[in-house]
N, C-alpha and C positions, 0 to 999 in steps of 0.2 A: 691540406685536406680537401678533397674537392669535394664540390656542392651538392647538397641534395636538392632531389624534387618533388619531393614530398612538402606541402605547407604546415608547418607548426601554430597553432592558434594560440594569440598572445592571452593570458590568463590561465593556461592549460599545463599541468606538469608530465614530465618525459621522463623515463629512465633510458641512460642512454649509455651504450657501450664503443668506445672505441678501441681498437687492438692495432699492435704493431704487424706490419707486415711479414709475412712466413712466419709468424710467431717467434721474430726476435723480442731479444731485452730493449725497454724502455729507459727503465731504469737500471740503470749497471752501478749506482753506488749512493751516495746518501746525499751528495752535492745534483745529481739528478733527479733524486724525488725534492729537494728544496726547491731547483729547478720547478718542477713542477707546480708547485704550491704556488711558485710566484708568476707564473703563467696565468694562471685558476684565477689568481686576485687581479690582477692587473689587466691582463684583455677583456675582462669584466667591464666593459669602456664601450663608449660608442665612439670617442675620440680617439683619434692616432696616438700610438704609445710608441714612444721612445723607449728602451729599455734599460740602455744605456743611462740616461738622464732621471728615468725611476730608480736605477738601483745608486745609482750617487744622491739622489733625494732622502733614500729613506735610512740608508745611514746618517747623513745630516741631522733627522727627524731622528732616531737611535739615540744619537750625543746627546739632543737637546732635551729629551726625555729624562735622561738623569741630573738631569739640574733642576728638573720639577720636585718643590717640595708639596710633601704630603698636605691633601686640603686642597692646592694650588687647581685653580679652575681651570687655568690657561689652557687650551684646547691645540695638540700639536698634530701635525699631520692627518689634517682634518679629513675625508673620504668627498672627494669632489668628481669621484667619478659617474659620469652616465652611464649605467649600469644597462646591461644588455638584456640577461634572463637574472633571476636570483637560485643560487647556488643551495638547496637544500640540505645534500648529502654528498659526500664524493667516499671512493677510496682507489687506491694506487695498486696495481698488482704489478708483479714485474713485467709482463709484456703486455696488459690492458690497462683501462681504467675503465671505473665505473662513475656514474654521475646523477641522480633524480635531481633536475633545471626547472625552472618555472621558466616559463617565455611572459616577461612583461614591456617587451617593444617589438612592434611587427617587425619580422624579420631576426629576431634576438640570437634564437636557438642557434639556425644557420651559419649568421655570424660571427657569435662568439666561438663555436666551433673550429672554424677556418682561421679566426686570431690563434686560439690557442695552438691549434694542430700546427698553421704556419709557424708559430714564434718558435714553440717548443722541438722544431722539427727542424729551423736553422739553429740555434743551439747545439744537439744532438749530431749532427751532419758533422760541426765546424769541431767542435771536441774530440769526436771520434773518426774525424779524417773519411766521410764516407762521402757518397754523393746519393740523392734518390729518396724515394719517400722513404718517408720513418711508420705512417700507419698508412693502412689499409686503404684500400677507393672510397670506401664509405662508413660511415660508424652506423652503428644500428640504434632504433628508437622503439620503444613503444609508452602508448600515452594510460597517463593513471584517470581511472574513471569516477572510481570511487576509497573513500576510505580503508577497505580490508584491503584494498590492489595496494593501497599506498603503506599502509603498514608492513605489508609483506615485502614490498621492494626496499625500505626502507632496511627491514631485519637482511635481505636477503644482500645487502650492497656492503652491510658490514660485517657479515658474516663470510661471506670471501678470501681474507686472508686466511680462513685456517685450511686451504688449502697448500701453502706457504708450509706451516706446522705437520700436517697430518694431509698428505697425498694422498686421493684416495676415499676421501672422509664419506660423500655423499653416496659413494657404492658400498663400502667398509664399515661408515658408521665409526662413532666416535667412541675415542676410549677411556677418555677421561674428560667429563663436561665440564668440572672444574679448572681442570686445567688448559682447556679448551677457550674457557671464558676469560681468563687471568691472559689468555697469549691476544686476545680480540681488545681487551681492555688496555695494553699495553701497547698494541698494534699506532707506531705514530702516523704513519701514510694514512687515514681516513678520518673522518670525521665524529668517529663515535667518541672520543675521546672529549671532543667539546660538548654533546652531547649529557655525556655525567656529568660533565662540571666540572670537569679538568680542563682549563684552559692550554688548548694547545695553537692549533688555526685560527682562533675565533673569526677573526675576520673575514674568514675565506668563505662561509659559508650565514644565510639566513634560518635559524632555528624556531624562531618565537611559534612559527605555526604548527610546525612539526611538534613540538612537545605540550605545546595545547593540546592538541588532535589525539597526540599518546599519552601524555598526562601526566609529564615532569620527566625530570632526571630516575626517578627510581625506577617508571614505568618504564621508559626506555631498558634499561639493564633487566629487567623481568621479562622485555619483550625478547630480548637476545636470548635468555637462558631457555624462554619456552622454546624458540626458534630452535635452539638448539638437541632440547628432549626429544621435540617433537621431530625432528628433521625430515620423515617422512615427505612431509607438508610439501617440504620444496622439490623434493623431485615427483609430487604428483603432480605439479601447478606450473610445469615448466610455460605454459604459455603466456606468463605474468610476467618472465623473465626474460633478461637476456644472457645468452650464455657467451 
């Protein structure tokens, strides 16, 4: 993924979109979005990553986890990375992702970008027999200023896959919010799921500020459903967004 030149200031959050090139698939199956996840957590590093040697680790870490009895303090597979930017929010679409990053080391955003885009983009290439980038020259950013910016991208990053469901939604309008919200809540690619308090990625992303800021697990699911009644919202305030 090549570089931008734009400077991201460390302490400052991004919503950031990156897309596959001609709007191919990213994700062509389920082993691809795991793929991914494990992208998201591991180039999260300022240290060189093996990949190879991460993913023989942490089945090790796996075994050794079920021999932990209940109580048992013992601490495995502890998180010793030098973490780049901290991961808010993400969710996975078949040919984009979406992402709100904190930048907490100069240079982070940039960086961990060009990790994940390079790692997930030889992957990709070596599986599917292709040669060439996998996404686009540049991923797109814009930065959260205040609070209602940051709830809104927040609603608006997970609210995405019902695109996936209901093609259409944001010109068409939704036809059933229930059943709308049952397909977002069940949605495994993103991070709303950790969120409620269904542990799904926990680790892949940093929450604690987020659900202060929104006001627990229930507030978060009440923030979706307005997002949802309300939908207008989103296609008046495209400039909050990236598309």
């Amino acid at each position: 993924m090549p570089r931008r030149k734009e400077q991201f200031n460390t302490g400052d959050i991004y919503h950031i979109v990156v897309r596959a090139i001609d709007g191919n698939l990213i994700f062509k199956d389920v082993k691809d979005h795991f793929r991914g996840i494990f992208c998201l957590y591991e180039f999260n590093n300022l240290k060189p990553v093996n990949i190879t040697i991460r993913r023989r680790d942490r089945v090790v870490e796996k075994k050794r986890e079920k021999l932990i009895k209940p109580g048992d303090r013992t601490i495995l597979g502890s998180d010793e990375r030098n973490k780049l930017v901290e991961i808010l929010a993400f969710c996975f679409m078949p040919n984009h992702t979406h992402l709100l990053i904190k930048q907490i080391r100069d240079g982070g955003v940039s960086k961990f970008m060009q990790k994940v885009g390079g790692g997930y983009g030889r992957y990709f290439n070596k599986k599917y027999e292709r040669k060439g980038h996998v996404f686009q020259d540049t991923f797109r950013s814009v930065a959260i200023r205040d609070d209602k910016q940051l709830l809104a991208v927040f609603n608006y990053i997970h609210i995405n896959p019902l695109s996936i469901s209901e093609p259409g939604w944001k010109e068409k309008g939704i036809k059933n919010i229930k059943k709308s919200i049952k397909f977002l809540e069940e949605y495994k690619w993103s991070s709303l799921q950790d969120y409620l308090g269904k542990k799904n990625f926990s680790s892949v992303t940093e929450r604690k500020f987020l659900l202060e800021t929104i006001g627990g697990a229930i507030k978060c699911k009440d923030a979706v459903k307005n997002w949802l009644e309300y939908k207008k919202s989103i296609i008046d305030n495209k400039n909050l967004f990236l598309e």
